[in-house]
N, CA and C atoms as an extended XYZ file, in Angstrom:
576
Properties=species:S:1:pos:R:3:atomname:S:1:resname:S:1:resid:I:1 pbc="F F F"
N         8.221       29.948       45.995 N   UNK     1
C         9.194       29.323       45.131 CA  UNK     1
C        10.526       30.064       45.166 C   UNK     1
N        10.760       31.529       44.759 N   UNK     2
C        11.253       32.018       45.408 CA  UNK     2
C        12.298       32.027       46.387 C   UNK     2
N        11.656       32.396       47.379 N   UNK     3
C        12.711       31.581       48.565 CA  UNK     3
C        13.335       30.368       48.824 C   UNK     3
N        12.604       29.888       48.313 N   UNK     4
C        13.047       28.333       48.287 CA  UNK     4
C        13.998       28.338       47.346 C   UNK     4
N        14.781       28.683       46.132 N   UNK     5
C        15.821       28.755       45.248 CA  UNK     5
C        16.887       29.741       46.282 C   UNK     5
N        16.078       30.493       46.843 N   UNK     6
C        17.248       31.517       47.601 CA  UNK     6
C        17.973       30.668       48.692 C   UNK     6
N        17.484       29.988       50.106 N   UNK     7
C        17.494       29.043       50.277 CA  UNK     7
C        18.388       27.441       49.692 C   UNK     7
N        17.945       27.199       48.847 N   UNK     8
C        19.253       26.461       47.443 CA  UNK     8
C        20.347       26.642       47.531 C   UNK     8
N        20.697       27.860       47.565 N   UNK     9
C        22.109       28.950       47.194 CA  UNK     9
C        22.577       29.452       48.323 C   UNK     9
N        21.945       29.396       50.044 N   UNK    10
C        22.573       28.985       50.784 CA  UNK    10
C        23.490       27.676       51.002 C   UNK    10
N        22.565       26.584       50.881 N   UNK    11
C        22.976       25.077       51.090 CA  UNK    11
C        24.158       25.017       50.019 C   UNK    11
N        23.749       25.276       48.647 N   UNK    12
C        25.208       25.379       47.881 CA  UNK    12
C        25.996       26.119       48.132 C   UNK    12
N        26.112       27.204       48.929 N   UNK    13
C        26.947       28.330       49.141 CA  UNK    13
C        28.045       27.423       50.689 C   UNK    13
N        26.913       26.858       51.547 N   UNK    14
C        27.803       25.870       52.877 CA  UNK    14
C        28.874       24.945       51.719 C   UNK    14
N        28.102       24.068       50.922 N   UNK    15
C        28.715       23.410       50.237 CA  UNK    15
C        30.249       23.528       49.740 C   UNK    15
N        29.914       24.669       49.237 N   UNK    16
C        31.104       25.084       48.498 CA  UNK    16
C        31.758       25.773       49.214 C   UNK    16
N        31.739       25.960       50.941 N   UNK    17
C        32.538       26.498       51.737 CA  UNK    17
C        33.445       25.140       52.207 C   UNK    17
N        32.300       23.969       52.654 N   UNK    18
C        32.788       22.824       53.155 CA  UNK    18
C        33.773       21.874       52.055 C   UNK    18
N        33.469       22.606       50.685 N   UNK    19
C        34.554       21.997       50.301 CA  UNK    19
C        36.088       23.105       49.654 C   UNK    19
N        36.122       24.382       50.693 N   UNK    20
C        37.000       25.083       50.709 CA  UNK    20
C        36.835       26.220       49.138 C   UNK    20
N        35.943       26.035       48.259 N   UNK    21
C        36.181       26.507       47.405 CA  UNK    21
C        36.654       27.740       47.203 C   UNK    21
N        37.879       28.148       46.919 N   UNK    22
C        38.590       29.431       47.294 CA  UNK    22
C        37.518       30.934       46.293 C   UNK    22
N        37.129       30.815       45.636 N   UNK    23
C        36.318       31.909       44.720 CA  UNK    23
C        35.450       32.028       45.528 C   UNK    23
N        34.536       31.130       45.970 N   UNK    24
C        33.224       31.291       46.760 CA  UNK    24
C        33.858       31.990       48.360 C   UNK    24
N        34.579       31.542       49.210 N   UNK    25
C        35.259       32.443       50.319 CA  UNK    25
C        36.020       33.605       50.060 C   UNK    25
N        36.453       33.558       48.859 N   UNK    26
C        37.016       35.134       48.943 CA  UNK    26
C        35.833       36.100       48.680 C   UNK    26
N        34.991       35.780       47.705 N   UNK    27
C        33.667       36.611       47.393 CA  UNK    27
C        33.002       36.712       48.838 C   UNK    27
N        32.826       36.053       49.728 N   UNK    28
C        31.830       35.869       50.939 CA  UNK    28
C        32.891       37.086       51.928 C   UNK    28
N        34.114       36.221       51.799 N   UNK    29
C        35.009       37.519       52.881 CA  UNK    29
C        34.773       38.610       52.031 C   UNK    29
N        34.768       39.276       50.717 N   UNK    30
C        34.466       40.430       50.561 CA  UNK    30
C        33.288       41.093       50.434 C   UNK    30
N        32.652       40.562       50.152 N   UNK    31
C        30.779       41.120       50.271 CA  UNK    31
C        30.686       41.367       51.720 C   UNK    31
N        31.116       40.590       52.631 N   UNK    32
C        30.452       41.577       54.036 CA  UNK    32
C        31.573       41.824       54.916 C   UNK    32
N        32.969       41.913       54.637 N   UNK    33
C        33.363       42.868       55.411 CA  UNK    33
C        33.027       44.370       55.499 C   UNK    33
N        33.171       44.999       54.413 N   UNK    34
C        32.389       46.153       54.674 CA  UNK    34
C        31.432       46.842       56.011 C   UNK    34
N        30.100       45.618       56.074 N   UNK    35
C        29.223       46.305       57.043 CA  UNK    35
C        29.951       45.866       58.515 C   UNK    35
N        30.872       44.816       58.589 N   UNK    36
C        31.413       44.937       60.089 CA  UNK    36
C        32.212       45.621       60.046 C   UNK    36
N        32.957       46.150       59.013 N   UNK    37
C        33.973       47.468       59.181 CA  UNK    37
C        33.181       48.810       60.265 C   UNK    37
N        31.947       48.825       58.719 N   UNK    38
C        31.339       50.214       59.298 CA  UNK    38
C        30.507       50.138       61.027 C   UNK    38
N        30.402       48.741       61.265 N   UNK    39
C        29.854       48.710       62.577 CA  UNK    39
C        30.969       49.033       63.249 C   UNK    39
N        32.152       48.188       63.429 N   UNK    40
C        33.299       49.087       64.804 CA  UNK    40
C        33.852       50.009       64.772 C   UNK    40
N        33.761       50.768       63.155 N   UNK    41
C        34.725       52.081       63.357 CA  UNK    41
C        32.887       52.616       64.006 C   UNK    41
N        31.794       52.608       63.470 N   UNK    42
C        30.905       53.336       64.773 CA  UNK    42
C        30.966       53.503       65.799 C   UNK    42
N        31.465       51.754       66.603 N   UNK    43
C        31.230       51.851       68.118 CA  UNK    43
C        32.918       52.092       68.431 C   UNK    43
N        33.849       53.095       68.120 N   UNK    44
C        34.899       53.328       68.803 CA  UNK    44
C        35.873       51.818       68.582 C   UNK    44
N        36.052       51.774       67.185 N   UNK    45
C        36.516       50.586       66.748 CA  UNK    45
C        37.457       51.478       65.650 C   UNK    45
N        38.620       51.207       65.269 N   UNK    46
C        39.127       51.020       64.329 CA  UNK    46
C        39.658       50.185       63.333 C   UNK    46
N        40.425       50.233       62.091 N   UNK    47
C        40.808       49.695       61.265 CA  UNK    47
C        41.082       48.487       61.226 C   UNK    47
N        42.622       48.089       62.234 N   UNK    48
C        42.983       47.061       62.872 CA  UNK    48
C        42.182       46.442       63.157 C   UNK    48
N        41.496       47.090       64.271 N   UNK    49
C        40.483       45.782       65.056 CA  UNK    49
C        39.576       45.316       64.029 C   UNK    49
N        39.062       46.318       63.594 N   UNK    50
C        37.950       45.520       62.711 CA  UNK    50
C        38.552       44.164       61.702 C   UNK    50
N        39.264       45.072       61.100 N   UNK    51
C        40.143       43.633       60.220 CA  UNK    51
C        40.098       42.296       61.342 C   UNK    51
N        40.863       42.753       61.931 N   UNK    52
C        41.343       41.270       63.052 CA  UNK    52
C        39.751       40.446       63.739 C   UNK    52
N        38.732       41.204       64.136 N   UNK    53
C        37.865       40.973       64.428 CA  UNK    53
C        36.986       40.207       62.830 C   UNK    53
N        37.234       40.999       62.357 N   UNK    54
C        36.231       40.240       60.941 CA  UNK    54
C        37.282       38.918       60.940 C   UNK    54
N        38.053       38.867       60.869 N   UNK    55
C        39.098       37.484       60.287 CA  UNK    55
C        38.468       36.370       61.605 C   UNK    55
N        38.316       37.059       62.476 N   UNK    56
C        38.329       36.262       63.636 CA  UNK    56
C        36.397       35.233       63.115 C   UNK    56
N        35.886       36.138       62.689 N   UNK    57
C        34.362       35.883       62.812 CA  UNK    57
C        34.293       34.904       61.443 C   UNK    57
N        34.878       35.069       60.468 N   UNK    58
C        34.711       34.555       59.526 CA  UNK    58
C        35.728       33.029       59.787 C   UNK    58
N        36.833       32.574       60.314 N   UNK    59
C        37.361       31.513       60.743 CA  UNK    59
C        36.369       30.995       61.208 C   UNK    59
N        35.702       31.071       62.465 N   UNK    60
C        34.674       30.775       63.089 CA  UNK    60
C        33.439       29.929       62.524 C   UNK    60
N        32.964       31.188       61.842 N   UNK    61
C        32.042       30.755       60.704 CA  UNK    61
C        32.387       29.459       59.754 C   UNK    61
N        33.639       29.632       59.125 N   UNK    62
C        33.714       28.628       58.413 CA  UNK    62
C        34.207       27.292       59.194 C   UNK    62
N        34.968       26.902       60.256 N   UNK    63
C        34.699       26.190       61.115 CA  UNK    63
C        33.220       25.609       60.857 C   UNK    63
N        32.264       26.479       61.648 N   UNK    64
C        31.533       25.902       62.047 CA  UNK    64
C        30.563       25.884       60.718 C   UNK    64
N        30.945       25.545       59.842 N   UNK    65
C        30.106       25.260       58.643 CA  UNK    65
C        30.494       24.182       58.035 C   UNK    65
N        32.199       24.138       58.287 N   UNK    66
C        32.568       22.564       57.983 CA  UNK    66
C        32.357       21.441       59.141 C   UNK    66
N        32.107       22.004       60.591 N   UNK    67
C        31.976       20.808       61.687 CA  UNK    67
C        30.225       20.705       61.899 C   UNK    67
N        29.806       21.192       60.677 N   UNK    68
C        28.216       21.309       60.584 CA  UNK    68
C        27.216       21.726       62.212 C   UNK    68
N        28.150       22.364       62.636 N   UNK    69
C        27.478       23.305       63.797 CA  UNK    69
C        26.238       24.711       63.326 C   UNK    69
N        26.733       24.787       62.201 N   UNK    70
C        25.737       25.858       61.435 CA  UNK    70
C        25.158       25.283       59.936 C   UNK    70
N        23.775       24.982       59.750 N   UNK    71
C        22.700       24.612       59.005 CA  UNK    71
C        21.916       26.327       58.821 C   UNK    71
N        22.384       27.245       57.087 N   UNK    72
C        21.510       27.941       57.216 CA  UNK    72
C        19.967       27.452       56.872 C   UNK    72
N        18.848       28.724       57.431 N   UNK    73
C        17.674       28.514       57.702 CA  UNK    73
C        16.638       29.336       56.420 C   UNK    73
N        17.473       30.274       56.513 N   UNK    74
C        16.759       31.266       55.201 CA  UNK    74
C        17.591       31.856       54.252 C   UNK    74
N        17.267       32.866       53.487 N   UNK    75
C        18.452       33.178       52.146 CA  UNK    75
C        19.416       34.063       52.491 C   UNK    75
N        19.666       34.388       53.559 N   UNK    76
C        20.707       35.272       53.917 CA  UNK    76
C        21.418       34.839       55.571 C   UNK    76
N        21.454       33.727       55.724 N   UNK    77
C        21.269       32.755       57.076 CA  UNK    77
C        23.121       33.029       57.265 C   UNK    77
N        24.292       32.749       56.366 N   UNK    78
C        25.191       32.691       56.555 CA  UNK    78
C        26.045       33.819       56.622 C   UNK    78
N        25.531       35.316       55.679 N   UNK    79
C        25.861       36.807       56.035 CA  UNK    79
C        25.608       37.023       56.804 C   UNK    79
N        24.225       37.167       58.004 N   UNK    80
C        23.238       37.224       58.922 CA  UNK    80
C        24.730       36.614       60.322 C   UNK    80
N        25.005       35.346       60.186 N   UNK    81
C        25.454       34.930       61.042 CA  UNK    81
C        27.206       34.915       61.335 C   UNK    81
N        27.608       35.507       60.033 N   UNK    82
C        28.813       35.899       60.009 CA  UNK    82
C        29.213       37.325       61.022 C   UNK    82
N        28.391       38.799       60.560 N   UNK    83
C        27.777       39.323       60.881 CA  UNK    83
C        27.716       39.278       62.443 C   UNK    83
N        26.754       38.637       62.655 N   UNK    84
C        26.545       38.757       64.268 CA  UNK    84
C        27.486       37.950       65.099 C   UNK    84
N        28.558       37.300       64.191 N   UNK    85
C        29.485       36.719       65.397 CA  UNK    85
C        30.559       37.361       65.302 C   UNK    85
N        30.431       38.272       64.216 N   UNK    86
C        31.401       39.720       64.486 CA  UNK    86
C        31.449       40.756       65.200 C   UNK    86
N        30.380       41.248       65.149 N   UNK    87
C        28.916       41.692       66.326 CA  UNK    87
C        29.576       41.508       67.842 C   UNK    87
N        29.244       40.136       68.003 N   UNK    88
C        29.684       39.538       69.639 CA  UNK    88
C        30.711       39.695       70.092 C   UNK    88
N        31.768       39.144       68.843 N   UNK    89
C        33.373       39.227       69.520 CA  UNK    89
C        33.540       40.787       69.200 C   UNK    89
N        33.339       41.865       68.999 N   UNK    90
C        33.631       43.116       69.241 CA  UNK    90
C        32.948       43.536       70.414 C   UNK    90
N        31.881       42.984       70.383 N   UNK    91
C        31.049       43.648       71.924 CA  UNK    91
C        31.933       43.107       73.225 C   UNK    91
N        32.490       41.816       73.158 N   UNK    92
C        33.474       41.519       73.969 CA  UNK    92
C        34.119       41.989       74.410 C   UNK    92
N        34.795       42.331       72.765 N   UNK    93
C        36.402       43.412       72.733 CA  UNK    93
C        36.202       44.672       73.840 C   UNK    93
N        35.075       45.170       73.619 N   UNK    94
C        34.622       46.558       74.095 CA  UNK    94
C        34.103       46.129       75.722 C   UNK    94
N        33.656       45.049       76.075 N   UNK    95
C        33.577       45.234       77.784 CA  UNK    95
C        34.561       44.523       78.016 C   UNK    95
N        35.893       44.198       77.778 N   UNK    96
C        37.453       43.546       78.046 CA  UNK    96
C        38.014       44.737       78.773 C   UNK    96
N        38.462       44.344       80.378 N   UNK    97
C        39.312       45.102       80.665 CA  UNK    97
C        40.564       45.144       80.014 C   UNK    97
N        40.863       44.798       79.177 N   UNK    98
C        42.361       44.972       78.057 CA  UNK    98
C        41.813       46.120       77.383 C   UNK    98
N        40.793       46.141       76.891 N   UNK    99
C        40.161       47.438       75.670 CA  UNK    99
C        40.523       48.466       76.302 C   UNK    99
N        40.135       48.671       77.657 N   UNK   100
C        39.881       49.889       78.444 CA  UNK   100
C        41.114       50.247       79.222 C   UNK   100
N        42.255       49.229       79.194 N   UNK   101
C        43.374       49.718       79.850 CA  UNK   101
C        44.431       49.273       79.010 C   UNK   101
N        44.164       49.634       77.706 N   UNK   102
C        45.354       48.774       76.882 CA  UNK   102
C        46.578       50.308       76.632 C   UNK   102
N        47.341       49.674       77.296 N   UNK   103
C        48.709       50.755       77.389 CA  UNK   103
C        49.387       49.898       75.955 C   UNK   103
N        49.868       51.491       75.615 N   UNK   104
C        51.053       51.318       74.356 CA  UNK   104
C        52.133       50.572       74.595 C   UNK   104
N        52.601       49.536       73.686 N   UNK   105
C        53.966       49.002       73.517 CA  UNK   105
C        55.174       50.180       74.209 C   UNK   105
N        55.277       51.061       73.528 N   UNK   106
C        56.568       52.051       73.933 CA  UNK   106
C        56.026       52.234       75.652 C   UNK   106
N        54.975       52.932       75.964 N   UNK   107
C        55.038       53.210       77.474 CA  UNK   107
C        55.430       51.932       78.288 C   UNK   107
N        55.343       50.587       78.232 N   UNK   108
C        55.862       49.535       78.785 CA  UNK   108
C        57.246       49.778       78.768 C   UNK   108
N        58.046       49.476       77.633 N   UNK   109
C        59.428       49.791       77.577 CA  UNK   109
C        60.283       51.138       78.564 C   UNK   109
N        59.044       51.935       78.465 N   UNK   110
C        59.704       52.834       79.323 CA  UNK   110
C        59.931       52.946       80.551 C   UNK   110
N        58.730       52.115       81.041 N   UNK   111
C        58.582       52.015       82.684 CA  UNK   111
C        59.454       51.547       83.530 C   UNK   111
N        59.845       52.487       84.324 N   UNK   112
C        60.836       52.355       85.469 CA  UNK   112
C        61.309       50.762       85.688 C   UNK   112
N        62.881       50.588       85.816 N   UNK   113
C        61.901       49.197       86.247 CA  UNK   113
C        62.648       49.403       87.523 C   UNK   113
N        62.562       49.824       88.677 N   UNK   114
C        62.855       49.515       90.473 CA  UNK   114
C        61.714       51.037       90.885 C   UNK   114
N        61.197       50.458       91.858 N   UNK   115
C        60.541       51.467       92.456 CA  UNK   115
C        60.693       52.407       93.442 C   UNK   115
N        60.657       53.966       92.960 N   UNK   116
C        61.535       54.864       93.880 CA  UNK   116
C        60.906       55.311       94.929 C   UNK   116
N        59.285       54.927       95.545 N   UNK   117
C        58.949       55.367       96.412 CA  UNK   117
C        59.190       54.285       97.374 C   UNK   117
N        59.758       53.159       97.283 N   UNK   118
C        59.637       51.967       98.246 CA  UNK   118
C        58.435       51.685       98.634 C   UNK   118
N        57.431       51.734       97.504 N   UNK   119
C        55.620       51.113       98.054 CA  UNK   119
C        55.859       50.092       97.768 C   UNK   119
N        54.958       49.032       97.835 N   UNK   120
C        54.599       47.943       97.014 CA  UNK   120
C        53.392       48.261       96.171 C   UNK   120
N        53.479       48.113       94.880 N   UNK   121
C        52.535       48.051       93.593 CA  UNK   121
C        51.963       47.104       93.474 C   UNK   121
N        51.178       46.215       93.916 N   UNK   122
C        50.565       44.947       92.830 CA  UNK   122
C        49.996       44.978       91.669 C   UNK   122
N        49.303       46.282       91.505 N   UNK   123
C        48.657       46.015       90.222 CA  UNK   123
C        50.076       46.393       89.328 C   UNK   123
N        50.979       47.024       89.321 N   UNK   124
C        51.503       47.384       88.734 CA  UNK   124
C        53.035       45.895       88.643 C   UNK   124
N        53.097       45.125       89.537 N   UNK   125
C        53.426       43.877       89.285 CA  UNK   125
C        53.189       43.077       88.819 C   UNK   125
N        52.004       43.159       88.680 N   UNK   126
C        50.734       42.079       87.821 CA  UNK   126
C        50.890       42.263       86.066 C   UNK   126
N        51.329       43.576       86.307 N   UNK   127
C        51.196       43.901       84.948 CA  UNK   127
C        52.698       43.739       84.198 C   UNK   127
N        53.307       43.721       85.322 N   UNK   128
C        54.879       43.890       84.806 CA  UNK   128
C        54.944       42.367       84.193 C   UNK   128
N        54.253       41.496       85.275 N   UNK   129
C        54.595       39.641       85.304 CA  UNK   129
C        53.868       39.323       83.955 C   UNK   129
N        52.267       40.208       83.510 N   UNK   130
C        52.002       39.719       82.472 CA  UNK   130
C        52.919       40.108       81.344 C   UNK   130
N        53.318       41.618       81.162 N   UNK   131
C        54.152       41.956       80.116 CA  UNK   131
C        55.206       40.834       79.659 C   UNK   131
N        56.023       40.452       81.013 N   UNK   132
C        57.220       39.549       80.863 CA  UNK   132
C        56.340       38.003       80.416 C   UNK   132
N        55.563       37.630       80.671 N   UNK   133
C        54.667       36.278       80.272 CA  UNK   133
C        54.891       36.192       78.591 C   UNK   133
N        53.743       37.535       78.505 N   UNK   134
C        53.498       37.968       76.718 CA  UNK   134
C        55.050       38.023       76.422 C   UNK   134
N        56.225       38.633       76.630 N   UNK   135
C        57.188       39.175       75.905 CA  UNK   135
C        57.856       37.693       75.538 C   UNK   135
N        58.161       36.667       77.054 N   UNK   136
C        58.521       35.522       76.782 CA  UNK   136
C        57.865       34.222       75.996 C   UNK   136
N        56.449       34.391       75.696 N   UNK   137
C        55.697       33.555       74.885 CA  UNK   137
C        55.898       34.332       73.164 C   UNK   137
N        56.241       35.476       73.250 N   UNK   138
C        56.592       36.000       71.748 CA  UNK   138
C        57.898       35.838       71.514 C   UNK   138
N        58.848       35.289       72.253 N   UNK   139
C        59.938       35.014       71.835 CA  UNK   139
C        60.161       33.199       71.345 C   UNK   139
N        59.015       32.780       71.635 N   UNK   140
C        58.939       31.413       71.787 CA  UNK   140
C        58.026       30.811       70.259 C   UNK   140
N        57.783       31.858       69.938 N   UNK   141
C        57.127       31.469       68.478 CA  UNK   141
C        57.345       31.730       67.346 C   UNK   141
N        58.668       31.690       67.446 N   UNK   142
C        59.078       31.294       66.252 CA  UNK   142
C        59.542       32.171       65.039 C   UNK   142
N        60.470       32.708       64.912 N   UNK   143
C        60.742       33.707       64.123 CA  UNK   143
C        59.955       34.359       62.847 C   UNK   143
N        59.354       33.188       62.034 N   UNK   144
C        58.343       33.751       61.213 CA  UNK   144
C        57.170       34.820       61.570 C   UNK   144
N        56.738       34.153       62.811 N   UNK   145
C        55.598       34.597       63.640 CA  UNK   145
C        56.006       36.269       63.932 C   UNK   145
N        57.276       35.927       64.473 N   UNK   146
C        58.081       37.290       65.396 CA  UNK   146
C        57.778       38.055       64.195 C   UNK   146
N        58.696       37.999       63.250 N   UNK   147
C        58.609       38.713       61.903 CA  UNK   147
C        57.435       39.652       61.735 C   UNK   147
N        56.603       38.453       61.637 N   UNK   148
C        54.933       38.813       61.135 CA  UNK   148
C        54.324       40.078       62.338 C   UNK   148
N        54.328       39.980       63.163 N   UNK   149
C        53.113       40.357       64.083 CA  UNK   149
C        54.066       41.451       64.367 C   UNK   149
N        55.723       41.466       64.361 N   UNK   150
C        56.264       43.027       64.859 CA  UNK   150
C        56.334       43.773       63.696 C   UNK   150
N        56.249       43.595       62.539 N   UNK   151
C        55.469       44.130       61.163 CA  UNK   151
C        54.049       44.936       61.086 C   UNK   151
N        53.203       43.895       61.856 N   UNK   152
C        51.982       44.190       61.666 CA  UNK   152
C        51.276       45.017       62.974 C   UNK   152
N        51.967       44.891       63.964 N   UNK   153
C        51.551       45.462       64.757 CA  UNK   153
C        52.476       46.975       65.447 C   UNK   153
N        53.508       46.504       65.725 N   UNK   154
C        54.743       47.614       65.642 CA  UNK   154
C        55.137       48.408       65.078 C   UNK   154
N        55.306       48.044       63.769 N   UNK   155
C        55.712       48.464       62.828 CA  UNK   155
C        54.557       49.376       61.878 C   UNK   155
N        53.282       48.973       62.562 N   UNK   156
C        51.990       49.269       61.576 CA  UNK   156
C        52.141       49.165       59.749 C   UNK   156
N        52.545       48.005       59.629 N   UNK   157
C        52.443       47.980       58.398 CA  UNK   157
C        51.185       47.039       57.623 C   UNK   157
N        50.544       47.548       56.586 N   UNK   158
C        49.613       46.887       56.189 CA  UNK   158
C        49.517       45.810       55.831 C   UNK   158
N        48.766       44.351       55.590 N   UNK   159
C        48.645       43.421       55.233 CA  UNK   159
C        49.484       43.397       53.941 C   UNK   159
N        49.282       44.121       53.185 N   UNK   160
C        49.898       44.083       51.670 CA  UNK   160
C        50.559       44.085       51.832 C   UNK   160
N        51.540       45.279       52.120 N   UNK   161
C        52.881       45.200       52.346 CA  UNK   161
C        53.506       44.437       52.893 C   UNK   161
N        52.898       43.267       54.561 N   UNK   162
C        53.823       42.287       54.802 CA  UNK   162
C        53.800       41.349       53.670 C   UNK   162
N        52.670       40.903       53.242 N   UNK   163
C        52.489       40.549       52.073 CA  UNK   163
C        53.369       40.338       51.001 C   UNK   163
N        53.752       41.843       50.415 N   UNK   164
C        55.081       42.031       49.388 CA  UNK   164
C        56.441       41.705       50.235 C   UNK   164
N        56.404       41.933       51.183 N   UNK   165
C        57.553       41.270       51.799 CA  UNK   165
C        57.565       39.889       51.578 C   UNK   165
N        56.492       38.947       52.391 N   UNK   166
C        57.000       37.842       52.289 CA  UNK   166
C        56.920       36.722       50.805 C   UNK   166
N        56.341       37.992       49.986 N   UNK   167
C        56.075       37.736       48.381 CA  UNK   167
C        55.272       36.290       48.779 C   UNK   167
N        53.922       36.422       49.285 N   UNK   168
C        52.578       35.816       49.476 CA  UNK   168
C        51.461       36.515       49.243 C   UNK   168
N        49.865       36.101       48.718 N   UNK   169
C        49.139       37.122       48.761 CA  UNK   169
C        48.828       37.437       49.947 C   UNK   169
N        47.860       38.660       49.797 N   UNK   170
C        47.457       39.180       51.442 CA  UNK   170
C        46.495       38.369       51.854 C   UNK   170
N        45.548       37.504       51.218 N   UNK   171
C        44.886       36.307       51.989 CA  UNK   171
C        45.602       35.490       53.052 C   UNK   171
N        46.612       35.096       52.148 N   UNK   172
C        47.819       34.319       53.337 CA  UNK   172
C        48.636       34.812       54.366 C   UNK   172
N        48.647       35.728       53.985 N   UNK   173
C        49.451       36.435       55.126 CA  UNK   173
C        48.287       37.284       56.241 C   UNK   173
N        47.082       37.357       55.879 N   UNK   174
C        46.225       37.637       56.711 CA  UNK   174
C        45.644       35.976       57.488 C   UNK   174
N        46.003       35.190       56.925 N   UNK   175
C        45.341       33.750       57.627 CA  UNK   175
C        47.031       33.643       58.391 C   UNK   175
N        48.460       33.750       58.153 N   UNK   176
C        49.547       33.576       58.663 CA  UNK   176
C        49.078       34.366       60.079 C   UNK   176
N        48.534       35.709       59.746 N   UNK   177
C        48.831       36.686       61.084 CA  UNK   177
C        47.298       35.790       61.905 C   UNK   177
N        46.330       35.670       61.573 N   UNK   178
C        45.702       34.477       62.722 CA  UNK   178
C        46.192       33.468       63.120 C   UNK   178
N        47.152       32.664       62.549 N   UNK   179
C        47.569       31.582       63.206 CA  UNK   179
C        48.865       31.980       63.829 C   UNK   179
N        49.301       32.697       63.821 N   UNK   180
C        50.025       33.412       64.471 CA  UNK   180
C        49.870       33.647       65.645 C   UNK   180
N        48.881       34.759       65.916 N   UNK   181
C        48.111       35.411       66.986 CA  UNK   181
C        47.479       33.903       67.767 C   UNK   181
N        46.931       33.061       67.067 N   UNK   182
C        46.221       31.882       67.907 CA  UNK   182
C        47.284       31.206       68.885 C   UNK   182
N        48.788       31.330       68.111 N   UNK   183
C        49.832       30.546       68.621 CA  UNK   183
C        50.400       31.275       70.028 C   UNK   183
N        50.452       32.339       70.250 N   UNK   184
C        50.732       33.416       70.967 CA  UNK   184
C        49.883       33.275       71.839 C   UNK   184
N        48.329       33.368       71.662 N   UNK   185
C        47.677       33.346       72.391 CA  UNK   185
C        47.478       32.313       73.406 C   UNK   185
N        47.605       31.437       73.118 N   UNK   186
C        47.843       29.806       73.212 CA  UNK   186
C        48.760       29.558       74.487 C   UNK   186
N        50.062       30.220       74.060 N   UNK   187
C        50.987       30.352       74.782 CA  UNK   187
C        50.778       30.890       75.804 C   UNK   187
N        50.508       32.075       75.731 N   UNK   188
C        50.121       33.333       77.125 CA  UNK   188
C        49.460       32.703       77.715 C   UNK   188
N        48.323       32.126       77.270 N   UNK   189
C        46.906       31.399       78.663 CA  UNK   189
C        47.223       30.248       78.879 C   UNK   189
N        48.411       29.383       78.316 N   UNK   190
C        48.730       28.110       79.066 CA  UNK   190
C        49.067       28.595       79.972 C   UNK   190
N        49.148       27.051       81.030 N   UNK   191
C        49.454       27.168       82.713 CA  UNK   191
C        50.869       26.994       82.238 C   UNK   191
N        52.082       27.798       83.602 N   UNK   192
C        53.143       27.545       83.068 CA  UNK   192
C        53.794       26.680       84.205 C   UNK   192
């Protein structure tokens, strides 16, 4: 019997996701960020990522709870699966050749730009063509966006604080900096 009420309070818990109820998603985003925090700062994860990675898993999730792709099964079916699709997209993060060769903003800026040994570089063209790709798809989105993400990422300033800047809460301005990032992203992997 039991379970079966626990169970209940899943199906009402989808419910009240599918119908956006803002109390019930902010309680859900805060009850388990925590344990995906403490999972990527374990595996050589920090702050940032984790944030960005949890935001990422929980969009997802709720997606797929309103396009009824996810039916939980038992009383903890929707933490469980939040969770492990946080899980995945960090395990990603971590075998991404970007993770493993992600050069700093400033060392780009600095890099030579004509080459004094007269070699030819490809990888190091490749990288120049993506830099200029990314730099020209971030100029293309839009000043709010610009704002946002050279704040949040450049600038390292915390959610709150862009937040008090753009006098929004940090919910919104943490859902601004995903749709943001989606828009960017969007951009970069279109064909051009």
């Amino acid at each position: 019997m039991g379970e079966r009420i626990r169970i209940q309070e899943q199906l009402a818990l989808t419910e009240a996701i599918k119908n956006n109820n803002e109390l019930v998603l902010n309680r859900l985003y805060q009850e388990n960020f925590k344990k995906v925090e403490l999972f990527i700062l374990k595996n050589n994860g920090t702050m940032p990522y984790a944030k960005d990675i949890y935001q990422e898993a929980f969009i997802t999730v709720w997606k797929n709870i309103r396009n009824d792709s996810f039916t939980p099964q038992n009383e903890t079916a929707i933490q469980g699966y939040l969770y492990k699709i946080a899980k995945n997209k960090w395990l990603d993060v971590l075998r991404s050749g970007r993770y493993k060769k992600t050069v700093a903003l400033q060392s780009l800026h600095t890099a030579p730009q004509e080459e004094t040994d007269g070699v030819s570089h490809p990888l190091e063209e490749q990288e120049d063509l993506a830099f200029r790709n990314v730099m020209m798809s971030f100029n293309t989105i839009g000043e709010p966006c610009k704002e946002l993400l050279q704040q949040f990422y450049y600038e390292k300033k915390s959610l709150r604080e862009i937040a008090l800047f753009l006098q929004i809460d940090e919910a919104s301005a943490r859902n601004k900096k995903y749709r943001c990032m989606q828009k960017l992203r969007t951009l970069v992997l279109s064909p051009k």
